[in-house]
C-alpha positions in Angstrom: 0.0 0.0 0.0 1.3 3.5 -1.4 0.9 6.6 1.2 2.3 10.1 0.9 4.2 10.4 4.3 6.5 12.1 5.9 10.6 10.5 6.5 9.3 10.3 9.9 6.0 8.9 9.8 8.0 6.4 7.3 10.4 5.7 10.6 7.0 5.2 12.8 5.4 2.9 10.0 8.1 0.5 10.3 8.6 0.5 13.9 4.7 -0.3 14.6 5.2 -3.4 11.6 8.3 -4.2 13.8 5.9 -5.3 16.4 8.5 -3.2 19.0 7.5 -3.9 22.7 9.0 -0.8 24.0 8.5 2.7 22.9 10.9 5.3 25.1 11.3 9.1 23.9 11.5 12.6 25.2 10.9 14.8 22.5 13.1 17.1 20.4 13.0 18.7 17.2 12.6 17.2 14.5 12.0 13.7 15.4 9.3 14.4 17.5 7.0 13.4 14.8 8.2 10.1 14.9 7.2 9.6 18.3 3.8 11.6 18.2 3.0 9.2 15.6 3.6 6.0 17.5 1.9 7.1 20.6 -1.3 7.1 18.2 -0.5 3.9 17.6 -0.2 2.4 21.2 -3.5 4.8 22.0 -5.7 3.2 19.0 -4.5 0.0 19.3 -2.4 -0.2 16.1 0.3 -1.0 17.8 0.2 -3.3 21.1 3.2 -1.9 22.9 3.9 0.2 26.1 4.9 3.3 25.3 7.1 5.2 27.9 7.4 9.2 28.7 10.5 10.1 30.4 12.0 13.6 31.7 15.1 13.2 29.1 16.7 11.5 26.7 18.9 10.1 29.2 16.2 8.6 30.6 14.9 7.2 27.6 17.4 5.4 26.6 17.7 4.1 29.8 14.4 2.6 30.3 15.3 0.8 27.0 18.3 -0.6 28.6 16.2 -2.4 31.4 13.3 -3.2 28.9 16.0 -4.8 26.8 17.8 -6.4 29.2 14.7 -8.2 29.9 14.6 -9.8 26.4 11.6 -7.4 24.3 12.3 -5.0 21.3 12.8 -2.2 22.2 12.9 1.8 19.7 13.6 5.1 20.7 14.5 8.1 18.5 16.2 11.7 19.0 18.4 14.2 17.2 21.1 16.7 18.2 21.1 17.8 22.1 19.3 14.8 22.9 21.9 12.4 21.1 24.3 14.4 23.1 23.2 13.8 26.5 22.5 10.4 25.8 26.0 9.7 25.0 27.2 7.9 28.5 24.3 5.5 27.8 25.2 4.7 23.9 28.2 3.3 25.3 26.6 1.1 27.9 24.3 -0.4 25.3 26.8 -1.6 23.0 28.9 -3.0 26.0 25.9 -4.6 27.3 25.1 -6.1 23.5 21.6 -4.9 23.5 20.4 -4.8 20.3 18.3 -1.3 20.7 17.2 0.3 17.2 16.9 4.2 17.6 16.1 6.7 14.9 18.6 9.6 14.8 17.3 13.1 13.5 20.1 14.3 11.9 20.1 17.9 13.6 22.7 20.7 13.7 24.0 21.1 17.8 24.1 24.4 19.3 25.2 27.1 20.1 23.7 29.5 18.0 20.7 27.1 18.5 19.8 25.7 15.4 17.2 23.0 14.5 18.2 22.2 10.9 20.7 19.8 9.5 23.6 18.8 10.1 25.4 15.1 10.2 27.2 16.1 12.8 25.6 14.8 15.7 25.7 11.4 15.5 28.6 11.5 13.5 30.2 12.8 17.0 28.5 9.3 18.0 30.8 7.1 16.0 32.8 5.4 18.6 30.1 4.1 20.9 29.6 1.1 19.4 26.4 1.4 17.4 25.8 0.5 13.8 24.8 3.7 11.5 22.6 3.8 8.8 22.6 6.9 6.5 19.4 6.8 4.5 18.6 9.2 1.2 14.8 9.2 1.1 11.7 7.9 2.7 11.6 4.6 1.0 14.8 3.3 2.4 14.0 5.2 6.1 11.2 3.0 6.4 13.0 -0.6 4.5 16.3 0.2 6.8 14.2 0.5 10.0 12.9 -2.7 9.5 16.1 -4.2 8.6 17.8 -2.9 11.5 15.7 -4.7 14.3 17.0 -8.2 11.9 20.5 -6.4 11.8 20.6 -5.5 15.9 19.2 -8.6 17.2 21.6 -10.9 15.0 24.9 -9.3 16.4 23.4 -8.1 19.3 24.6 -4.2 18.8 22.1 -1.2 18.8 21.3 0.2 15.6 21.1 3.8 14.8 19.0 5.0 11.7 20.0 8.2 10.5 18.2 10.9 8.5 18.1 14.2 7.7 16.2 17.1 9.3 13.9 18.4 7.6 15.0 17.4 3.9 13.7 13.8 5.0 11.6 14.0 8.5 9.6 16.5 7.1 9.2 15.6 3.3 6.4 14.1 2.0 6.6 11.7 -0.4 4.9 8.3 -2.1 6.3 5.6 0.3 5.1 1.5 0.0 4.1 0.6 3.4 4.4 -3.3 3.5 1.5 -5.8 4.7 1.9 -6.8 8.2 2.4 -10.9 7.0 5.2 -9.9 4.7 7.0 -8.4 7.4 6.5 -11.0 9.7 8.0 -13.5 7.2 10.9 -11.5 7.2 11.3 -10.6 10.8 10.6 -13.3 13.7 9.7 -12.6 16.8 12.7 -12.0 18.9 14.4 -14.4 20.8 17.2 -13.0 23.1 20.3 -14.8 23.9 20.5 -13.8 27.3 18.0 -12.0 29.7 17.3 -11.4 32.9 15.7 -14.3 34.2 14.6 -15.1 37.8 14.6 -18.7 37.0 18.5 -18.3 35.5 19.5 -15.7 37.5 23.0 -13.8 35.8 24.7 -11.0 37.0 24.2 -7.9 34.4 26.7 -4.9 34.7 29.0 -5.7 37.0 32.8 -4.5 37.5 35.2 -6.3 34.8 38.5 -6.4 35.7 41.7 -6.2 33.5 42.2 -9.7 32.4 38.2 -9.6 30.9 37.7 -6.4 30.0 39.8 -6.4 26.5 38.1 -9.5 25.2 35.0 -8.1 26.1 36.0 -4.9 23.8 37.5 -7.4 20.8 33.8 -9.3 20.6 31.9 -6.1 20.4 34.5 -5.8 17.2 33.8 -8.9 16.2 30.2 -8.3 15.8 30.8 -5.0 13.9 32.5 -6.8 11.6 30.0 -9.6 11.5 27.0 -6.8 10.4 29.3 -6.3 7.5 29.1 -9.8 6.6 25.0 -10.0 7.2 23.7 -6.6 5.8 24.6 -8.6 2.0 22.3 -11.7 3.6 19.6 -8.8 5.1 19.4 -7.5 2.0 18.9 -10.5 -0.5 16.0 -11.9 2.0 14.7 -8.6 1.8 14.4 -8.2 -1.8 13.0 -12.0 -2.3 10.3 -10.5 0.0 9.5 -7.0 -1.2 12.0 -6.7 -4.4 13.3 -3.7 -2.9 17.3 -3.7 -2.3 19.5 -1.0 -0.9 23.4 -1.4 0.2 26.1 -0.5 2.3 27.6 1.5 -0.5 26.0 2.4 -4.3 27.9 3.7 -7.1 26.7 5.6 -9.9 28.6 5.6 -13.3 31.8 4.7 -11.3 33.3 2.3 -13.9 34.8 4.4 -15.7 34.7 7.9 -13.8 37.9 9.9 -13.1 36.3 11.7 -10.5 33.9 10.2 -8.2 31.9 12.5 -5.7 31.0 10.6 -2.5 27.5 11.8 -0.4 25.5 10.5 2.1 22.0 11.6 2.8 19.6 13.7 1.0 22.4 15.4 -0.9 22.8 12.1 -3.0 19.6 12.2 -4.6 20.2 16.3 -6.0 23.8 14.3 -6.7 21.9 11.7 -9.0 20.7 14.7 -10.9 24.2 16.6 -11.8 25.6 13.5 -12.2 22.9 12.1 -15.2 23.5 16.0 -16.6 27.2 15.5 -16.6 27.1 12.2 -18.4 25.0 13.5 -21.3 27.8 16.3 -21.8 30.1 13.7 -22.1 32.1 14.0 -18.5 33.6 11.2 -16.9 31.9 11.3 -13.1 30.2 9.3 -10.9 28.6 9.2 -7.2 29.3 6.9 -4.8 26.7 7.0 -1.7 27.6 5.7 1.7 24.9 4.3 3.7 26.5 2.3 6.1 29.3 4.5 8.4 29.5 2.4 11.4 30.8 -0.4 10.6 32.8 1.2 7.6 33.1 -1.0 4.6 36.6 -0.5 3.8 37.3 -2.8 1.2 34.3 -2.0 -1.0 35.2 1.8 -0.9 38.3 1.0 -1.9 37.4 -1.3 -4.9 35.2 1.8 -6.0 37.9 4.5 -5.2 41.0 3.4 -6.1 41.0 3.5 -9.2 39.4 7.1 -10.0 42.1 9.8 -10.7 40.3 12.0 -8.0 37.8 12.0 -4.8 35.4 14.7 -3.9 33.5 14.1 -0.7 30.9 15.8 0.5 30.5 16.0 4.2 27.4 17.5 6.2 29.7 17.9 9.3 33.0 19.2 10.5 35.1 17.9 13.3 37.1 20.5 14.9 40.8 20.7 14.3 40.5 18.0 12.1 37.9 17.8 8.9 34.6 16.5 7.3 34.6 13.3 8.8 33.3 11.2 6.4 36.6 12.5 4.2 38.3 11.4 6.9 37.2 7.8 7.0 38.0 8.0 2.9 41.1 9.4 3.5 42.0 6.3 5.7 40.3 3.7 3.7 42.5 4.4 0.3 46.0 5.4 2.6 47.2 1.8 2.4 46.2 1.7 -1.4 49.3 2.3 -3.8 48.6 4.9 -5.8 45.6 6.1 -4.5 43.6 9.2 -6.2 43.8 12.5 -3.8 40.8 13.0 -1.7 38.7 16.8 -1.9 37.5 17.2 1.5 34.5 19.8 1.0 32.4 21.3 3.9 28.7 22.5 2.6 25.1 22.5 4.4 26.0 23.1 7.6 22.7 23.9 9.8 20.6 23.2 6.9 21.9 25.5 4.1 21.1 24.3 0.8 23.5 22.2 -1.2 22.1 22.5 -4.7 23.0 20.9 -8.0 24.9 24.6 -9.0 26.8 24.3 -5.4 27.4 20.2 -6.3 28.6 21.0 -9.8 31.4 23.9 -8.3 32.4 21.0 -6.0 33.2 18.9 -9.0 34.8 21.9 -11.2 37.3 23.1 -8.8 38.3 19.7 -8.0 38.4 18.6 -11.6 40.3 21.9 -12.4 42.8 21.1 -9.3 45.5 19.0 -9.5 45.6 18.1 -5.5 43.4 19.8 -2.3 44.9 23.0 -0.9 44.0 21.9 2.2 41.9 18.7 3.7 38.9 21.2 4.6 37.4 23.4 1.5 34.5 25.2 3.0 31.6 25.9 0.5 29.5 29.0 0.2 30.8 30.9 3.3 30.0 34.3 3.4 32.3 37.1 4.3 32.5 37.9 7.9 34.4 41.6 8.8 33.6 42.0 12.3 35.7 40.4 14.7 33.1 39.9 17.4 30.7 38.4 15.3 33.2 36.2 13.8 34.1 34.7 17.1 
């Protein structure tokens, strides 16, 4: 069935054909839709789950904890500020293997208090543990939703899926909503591996010691690099059931491109579009789009990448005294690679300024008309600033 939703009510339309147990928010702008939405479904019975209201995000997550730690599925969802004071708490899940989905409102932090977009929230996230899941539109919000409770509960690591403010939460736009049976068949019931049990009673949380706590670290590892492994498997029993697929990574025109522009997001779909217009004018580019960030699938980046004469990437984010950090993780990726193609590191859309096809296609001129990067952060579209003060 076809509806014209929002990315968000795409994100709560997945989560109620989840069958999810346990509902914890607080809300925040923009996600707050998502939760609005699946309250009406615990009120009217559309969903039969408990739904919780806490005092923070803290909180929420950490009712999740417990309800997980119980054995039920569990969903929560935030963005920005929220993310960030959540952060001790993203640590203790992935530690604790609890395979917790949460929906992640891609939200510029403050100060100046802004509630547009901006990656870098949970990209300030990425060493916590949890799986990330950039998705482009509302289609694959609501297909990688679903996929992540399979995904979470197979290496039993929370799953964070990612979207943009506003460009995606907001949007609306035709999305298939899948019958409940269909979903069912491709997502059992869960059946934790450990729980708390009074009939098997464990000990959950305790102090680890030095000669346990480094494995413990190394299988957490272990089961990222497991996800990389299963997403391929998630993905072809998803298509045999709904003949949709998405990946971990998708190029465009890439087999024979010189220079290949890398996005992530709602900038790859405006991307699609300069990159069909370049083709017909007979330019050799192509797109590769990252979905998957956390665990980062090194190899296939680099069987795309290496052999272009040039990288442009496109980052929605900045990490201080460093760079874009998805540039960063390129950067890495190809470093071992002989001969690798210099990487463009280009900063646009901060706090939800536009990144159109004209400010795409100046990306790709100055690096096609550049023989190597000036410098490993090329900020796009910034406007003159004269006064001290107001610079600072």
């Amino acid at each position: 069935m076809k509806k014209v939703i929002e990315g968000s009510q795409a994100v709560a339309e997945a989560v109620r054909l989840a069958r999810v147990n346990i509902i914890s928010a607080y809300p925040i702008t923009p996600q707050t839709h998502i939760v609005e939405r699946l309250s009406d479904f615990c009120s009217d019975g559309s969903l039969d789950a408990r739904f919780l209201k806490v005092e923070s995000e803290h909180s929420a997550l950490a009712a999740l904890i417990g309800a997980a730690s119980s054995g039920v599925r569990t969903f929560t969802a935030t963005s920005s500020q929220g993310l960030a004071l959540m952060h001790e708490l993203l640590h203790w899940t992935s530690g604790a293997r609890l395979p917790i989905v949460m929906a992640e409102v891609n939200r510029a932090l403050g100060p100046g208090w802004n509630i547009w977009t901006d990656q870098t929230d949970s990209l300030a996230q990425r060493d916590t543990g949890w799986i990330q899941l950039y998705c482009e539109d509302g289609q694959e919000t609501l297909d990688t939703t679903i996929q992540a409770f399979l995904l979470a509960e197979m290496v039993n690591l929370p799953v964070m899926v990612v979207l943009d403010a506003f460009f995606l939460s907001h949007t609306y736009e035709p999305v298939d909503i899948p019958e409940q049976e269909a979903v069912d068949r491709f997502l059992p019931p869960f059946t934790p591996r450990f729980q708390l049990d009074t009939n098997n009673p464990c000990a959950f949380g305790s102090l680890v010691t030095p000669d346990s706590y480094m494995e413990m670290r190394h299988s957490i590892a272990e089961g990222m690099e497991a996800a990389l492994d299963l997403l391929p498997e998630i993905e072809d029993r998803f298509a045999g059931i709904f003949d949709r697929r998405w990946a971990a990574i998708e190029p465009v025109e890439c087999d024979d491109a010189e220079i290949i522009l890398v996005t992530s997001g709602t900038v790859t779909s405006t991307c699609r579009e300069l990159i069909s217009d370049l083709r017909k004018r007979g330019e050799k580019v192509g797109l590769l789009k990252i979905k998957l960030f956390r665990p980062f699938p090194v190899e296939a980046i680099r069987r795309i990448l290496a052999p272009a004469k040039k990288v442009a990437v496109i980052d929605r984010n900045f990490s201080f005294g460093a760079s874009g950090i998805f540039a960063q993780e390129i950067r890495a990726a190809l470093c071992n690679c002989p001969g690798h193609p210099p990487v463009f590191g280009f900063i646009a859309g901060l706090g939800g300024r536009d990144v159109t096809k004209d400010v795409l296609e100046g990306i790709y001129r100055q690096t096609d008309q550049s023989d190597r990067p000036e410098r490993e952060d090329i900020w796009i579209g910034l406007k003159e600033v004269h006064d001290a003060a107001e610079r600072s």
